[in-house]
N, CA and C atoms as a LAMMPS dump frame, in Angstrom:
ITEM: TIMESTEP
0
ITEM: NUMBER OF ATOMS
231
ITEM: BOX BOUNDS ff ff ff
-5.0000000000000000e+02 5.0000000000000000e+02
-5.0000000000000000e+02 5.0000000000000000e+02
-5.0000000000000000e+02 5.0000000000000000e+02
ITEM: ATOMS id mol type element x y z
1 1 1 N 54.215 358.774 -78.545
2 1 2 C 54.759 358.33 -79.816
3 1 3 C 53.938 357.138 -80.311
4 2 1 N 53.219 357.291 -81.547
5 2 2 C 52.66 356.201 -82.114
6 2 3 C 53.787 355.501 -83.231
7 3 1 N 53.075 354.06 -82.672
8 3 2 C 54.364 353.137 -84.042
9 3 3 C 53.242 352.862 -85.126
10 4 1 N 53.233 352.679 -86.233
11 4 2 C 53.166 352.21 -87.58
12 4 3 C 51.724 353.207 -87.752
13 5 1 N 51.731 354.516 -86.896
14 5 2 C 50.79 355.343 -87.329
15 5 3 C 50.558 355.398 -88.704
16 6 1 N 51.424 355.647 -89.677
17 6 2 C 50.169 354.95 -91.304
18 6 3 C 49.81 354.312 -91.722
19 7 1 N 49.694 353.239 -91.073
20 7 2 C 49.361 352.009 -91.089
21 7 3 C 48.114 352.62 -90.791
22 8 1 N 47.627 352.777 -89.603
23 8 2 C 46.211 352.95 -88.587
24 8 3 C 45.819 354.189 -89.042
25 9 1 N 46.419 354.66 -89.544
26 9 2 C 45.652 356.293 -90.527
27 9 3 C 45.002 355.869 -91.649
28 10 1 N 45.778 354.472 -92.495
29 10 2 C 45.201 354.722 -93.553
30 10 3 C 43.948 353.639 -92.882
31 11 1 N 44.025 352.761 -92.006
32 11 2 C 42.72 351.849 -91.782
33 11 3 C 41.625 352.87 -90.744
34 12 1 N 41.745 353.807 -90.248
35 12 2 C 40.926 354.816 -90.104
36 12 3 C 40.187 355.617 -91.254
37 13 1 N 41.13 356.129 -92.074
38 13 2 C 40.793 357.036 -93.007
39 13 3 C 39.813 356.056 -94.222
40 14 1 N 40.198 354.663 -94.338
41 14 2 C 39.194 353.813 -94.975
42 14 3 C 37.948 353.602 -94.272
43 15 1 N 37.746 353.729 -93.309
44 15 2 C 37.014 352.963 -92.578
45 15 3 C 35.646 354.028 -92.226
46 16 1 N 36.385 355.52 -91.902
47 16 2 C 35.307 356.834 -91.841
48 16 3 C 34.485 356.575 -93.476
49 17 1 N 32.747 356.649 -92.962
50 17 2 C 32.132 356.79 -94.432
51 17 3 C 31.788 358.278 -94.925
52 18 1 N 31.735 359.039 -93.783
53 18 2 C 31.569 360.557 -94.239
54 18 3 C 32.944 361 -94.546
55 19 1 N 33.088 362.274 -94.756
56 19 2 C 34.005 363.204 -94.973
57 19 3 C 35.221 362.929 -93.904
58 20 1 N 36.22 362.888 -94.402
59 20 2 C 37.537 362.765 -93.81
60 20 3 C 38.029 363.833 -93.037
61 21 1 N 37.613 364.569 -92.218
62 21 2 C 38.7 365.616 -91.479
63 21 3 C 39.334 364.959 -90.42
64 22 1 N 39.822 365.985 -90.03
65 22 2 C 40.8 366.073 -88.592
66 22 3 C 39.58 365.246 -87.601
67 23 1 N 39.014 365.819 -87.45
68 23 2 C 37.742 365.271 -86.206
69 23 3 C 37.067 364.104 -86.055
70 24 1 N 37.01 363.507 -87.408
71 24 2 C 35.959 362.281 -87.723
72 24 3 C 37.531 361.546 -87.316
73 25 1 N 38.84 361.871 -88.472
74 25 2 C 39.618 360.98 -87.762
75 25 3 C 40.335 360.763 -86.598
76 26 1 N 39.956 361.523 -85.602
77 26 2 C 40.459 361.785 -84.531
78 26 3 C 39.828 361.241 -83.506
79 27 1 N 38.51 361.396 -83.711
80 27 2 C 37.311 360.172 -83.212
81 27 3 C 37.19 358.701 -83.381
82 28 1 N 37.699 358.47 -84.482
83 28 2 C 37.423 357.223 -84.955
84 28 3 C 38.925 356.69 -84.334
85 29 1 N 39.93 357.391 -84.255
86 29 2 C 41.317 356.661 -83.425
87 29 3 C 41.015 356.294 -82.235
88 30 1 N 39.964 357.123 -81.591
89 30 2 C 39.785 356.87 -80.187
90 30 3 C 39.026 355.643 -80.053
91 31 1 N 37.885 355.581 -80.801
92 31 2 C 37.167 354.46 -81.177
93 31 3 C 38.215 353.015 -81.365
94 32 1 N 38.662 353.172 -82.495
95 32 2 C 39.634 351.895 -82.895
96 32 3 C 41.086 351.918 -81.965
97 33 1 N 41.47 352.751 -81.737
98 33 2 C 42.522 351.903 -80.708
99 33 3 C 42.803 352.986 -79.583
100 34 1 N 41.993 352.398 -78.58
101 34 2 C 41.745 352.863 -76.934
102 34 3 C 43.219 352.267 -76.394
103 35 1 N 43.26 351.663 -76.77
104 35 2 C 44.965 351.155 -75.791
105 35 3 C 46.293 351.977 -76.171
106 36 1 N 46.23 352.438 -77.461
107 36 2 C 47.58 353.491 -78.363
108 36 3 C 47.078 355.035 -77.468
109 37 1 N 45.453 354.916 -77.477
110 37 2 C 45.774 356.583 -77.141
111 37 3 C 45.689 356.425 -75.273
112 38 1 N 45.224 355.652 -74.705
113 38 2 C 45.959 355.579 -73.258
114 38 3 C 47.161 355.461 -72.937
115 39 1 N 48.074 354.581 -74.019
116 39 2 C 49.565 354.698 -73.72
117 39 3 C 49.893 356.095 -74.086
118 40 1 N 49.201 356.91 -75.311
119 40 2 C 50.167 358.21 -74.883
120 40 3 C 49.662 359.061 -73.763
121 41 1 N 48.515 358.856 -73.06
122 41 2 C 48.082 359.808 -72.341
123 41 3 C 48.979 359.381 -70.69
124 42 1 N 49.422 358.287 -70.819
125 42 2 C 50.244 357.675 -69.462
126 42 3 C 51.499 358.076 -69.796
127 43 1 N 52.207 358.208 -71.026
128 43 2 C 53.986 358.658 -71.338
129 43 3 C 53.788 360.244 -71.278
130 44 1 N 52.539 360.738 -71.708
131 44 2 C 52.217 362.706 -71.679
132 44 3 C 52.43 362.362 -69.947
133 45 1 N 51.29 361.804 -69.155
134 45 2 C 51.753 362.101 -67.607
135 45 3 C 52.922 361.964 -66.613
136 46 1 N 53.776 360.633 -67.391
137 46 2 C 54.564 360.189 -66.674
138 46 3 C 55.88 361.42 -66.937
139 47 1 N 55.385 361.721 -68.461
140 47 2 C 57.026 362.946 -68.429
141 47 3 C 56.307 364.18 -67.714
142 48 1 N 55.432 364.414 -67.257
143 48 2 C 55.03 365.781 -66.623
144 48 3 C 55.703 365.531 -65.482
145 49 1 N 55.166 364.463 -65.054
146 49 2 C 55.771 364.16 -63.174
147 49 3 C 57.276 363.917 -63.181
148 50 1 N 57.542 363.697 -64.065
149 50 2 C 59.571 363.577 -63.892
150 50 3 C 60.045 364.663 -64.471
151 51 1 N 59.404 365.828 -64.771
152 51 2 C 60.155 366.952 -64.591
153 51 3 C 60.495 367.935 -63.211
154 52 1 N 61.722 368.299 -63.931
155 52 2 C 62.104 369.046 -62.202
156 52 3 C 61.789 370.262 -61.808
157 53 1 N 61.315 370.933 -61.145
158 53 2 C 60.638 372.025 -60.879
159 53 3 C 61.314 373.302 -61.186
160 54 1 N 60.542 374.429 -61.873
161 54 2 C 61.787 375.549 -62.487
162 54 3 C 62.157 375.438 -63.612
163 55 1 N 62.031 374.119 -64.55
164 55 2 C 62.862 373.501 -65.797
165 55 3 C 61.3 372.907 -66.749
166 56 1 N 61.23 373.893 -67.641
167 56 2 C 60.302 373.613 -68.443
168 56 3 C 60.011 373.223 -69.994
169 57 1 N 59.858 371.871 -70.408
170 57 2 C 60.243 371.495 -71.388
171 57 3 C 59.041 371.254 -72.311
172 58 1 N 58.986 371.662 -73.416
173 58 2 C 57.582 371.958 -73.982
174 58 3 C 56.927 370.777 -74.57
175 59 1 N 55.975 369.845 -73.932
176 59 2 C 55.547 368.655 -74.946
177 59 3 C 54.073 368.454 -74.843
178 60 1 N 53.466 368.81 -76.252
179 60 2 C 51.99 368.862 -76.362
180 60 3 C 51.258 367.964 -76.036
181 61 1 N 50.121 368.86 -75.167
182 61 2 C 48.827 367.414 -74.948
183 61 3 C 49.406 366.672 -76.545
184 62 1 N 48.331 365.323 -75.257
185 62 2 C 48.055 364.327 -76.003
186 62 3 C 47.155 364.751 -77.214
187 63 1 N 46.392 365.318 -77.44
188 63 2 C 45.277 365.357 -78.181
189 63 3 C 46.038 366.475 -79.29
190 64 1 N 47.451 367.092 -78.858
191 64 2 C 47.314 368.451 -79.924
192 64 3 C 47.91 367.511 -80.201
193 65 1 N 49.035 366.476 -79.832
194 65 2 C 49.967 365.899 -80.787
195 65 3 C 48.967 365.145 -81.709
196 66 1 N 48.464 363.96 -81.031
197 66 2 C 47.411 363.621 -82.461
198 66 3 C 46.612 364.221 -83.521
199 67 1 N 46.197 365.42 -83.301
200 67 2 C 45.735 366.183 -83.99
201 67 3 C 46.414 366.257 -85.28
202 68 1 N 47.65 366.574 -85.123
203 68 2 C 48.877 367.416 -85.712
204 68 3 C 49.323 366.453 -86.326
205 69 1 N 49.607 365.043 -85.898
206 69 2 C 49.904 364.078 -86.904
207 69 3 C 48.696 363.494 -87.584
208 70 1 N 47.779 363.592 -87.438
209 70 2 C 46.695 363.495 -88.251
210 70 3 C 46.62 364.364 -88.922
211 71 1 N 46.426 365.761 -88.876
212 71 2 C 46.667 366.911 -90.275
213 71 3 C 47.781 366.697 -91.204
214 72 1 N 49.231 366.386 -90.476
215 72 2 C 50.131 366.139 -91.722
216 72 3 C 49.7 365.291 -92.499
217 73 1 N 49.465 363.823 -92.126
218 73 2 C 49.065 363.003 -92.254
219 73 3 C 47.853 363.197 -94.017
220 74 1 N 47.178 364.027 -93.098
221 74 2 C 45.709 364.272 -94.375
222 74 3 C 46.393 364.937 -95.86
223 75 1 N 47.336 365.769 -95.236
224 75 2 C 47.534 366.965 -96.271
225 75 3 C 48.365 366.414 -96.791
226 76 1 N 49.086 364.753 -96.71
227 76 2 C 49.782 364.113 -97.821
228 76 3 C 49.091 363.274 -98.539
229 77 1 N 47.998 362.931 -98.068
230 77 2 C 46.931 361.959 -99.174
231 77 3 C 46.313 363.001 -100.204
């Protein structure tokens, strides 16, 4: 879960000088804030390991979720 993600979308999406897609901004998040996308990649692992075996609860990589809020994201600007 990212907090004030439009905040950091729109200072990404300013900040890319080429063409705006999914990829440039998806790169450039990784670039500008390494600490937001390690915290989700530690809350994606930590809920894998506290599930109970047999019981399967569906929650996307890290990378599809960002993806995905970065496309909504685009397709409202």
């Amino acid at each position: 879960m990212l907090f004030d993600k439009e905040e950091k979308f729109k200072v990404i999406f300013d900040k890319i000088q080429e063409k705006q897609t999914e990829q440039n901004m998806f790169n450039m998040f990784l670039e500008t804030y390494p600490t937001e996308w390690k915290q989700l990649k530690v809350t994606f692992s930590k809920f894998n390991r506290s599930k109970q075996f047999g019981k399967t609860i569906p929650l996307p990589k890290p990378e599809m979720s960002l993806r995905k809020e970065i496309r909504v994201w685009l397709k409202k600007q």
